[in-house]
C-alpha positions, 0 to 999 in steps of 0.5 A: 346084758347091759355093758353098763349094768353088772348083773341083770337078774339077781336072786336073794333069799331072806330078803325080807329083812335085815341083811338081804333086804339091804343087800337087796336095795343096794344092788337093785340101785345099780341097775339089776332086776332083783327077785328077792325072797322068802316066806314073808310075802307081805314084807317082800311086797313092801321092799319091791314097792320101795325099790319100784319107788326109787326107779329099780326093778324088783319080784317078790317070790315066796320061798322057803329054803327048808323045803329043800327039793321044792326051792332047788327046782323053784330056783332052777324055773326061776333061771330058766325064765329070767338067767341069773347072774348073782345068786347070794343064798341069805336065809338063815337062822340063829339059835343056841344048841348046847349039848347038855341040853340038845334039841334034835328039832331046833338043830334039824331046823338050823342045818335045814335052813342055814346049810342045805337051804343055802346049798338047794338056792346054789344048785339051783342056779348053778347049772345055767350059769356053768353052760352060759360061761358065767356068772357068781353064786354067794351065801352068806356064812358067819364067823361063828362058822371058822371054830365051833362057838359054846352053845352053838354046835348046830349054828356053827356046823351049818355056818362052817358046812356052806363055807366048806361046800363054796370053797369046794365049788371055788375049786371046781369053777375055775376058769369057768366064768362063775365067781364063788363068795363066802360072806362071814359077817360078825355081829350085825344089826337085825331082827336076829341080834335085837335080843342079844346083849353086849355084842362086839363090835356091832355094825349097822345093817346098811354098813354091812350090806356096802361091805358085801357088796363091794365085796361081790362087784369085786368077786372076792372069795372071802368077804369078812367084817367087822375087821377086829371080830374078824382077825379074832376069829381068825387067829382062834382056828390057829390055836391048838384044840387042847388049849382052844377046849379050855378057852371055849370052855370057860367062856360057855360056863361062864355063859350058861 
């Protein structure tokens, strides 16, 4: 690798849109070569030109995470031929699942995409970056992930879940050259957020990309924002379960 050049070889999924394809640019502007992907090949295409165009380099790969066993082997082949150097596990889903009115199939679908497509990108490339003695793998989580959210039992366990499996992986690589981030954003605007109202302290897409990565040039373990959404998140975990059951509960009434 370059001493000038941070990371060489760069693989985002849910790079199609939104944060990823922020991300994406971002960091291929700094040198590296960016395998960005997901299962919009058409839209991969468009973001490869437009890094190709401004002097970076960049492959398009079409993945999908929720086919789990497939991606892991996929990301380990990728690997193999091209070390990687940063992992940030992106692709996600939102959706509501409350529990008067649960759907077995969309919450399958949100744990398969947002915690064990995230944890297959990361065991994917894991092993190579353990025997090369370095390297970071990221996903990014959500503040939804810190308590669980009304109407979001299925969003907030998968979002909770990846943050619980990178901070146990933290644990267990240190001092073995490979950095762990966990990116909780807030409200961001994406896709996801166009159809949502009223949303707190929303941020736009290309402010939250600088933000992460930032974060992960300066290989943080907990990359969180906006700050105000943040610290409200935060101060909600130190709250006792009793009283956080009647907030929460009032609110998701309130909401439905």
């Amino acid at each position: 690798m370059s001493h000038d050049v941070l990371w060489e070889n760069v693989l985002i999924t849910g790079a199609s849109s939104g944060i990823g394809r922020e991300v994406a640019k971002s960091i291929a502007s700094r040198g590296a070569k960016v395998f960005v992907a997901a299962r919009r090949v058409d839209m991969l295409e468009s973001l490869v030109a437009e890094i190709t165009a401004a002097g970076g380099r960049a492959e398009a790969l079409a993945m999908d995470v929720a086919e789990a066993d497939a991606h892991e082997a996929a990301v380990r082949a990728l690997d193999a031929r091209a070390p990687l150097d940063l992992v940030i596990a992106n692709a996600g889903i939102s959706g509501t699942s409350s529990g008067t009115d649960i759907d077995w199939q969309k919450v399958r679908r949100c744990l398969d995409v947002n915690l064990t497509g995230a944890a297959a990108t990361i065991c994917g490339a894991l092993p190579g970056m353990v025997a090369r003695g370095r390297g970071h793998v990221s996903a990014v989580s959500s503040l939804a992930g810190w308590r669980g959210l009304p109407g979001s039992a299925a969003y907030s366990a998968s979002k909770a879940g990846i943050i619980a499996f990178l901070e146990s992986l933290r644990v267990d690589l240190d001092g073995s050259g490979v950095a762990v981030t966990a990116i909780c954003p807030g409200f961001v605007k994406t896709d996801m957020t166009a159809k949502m109202k009223n949303l707190p302290f929303l941020m736009d897409v290309d402010r939250a990309a600088e933000i992460i990565v930032g974060s992960l040039i300066a290989r943080d373990w907990m990359c969180d924002f906006p700050t105000p959404t943040a610290l409200g998140m935060r101060a909600l975990t130190w709250v006792p379960s009793g009283l956080y059951h009647a907030i929460s509960g009032r609110f998701g009434r309130r909401a439905r």
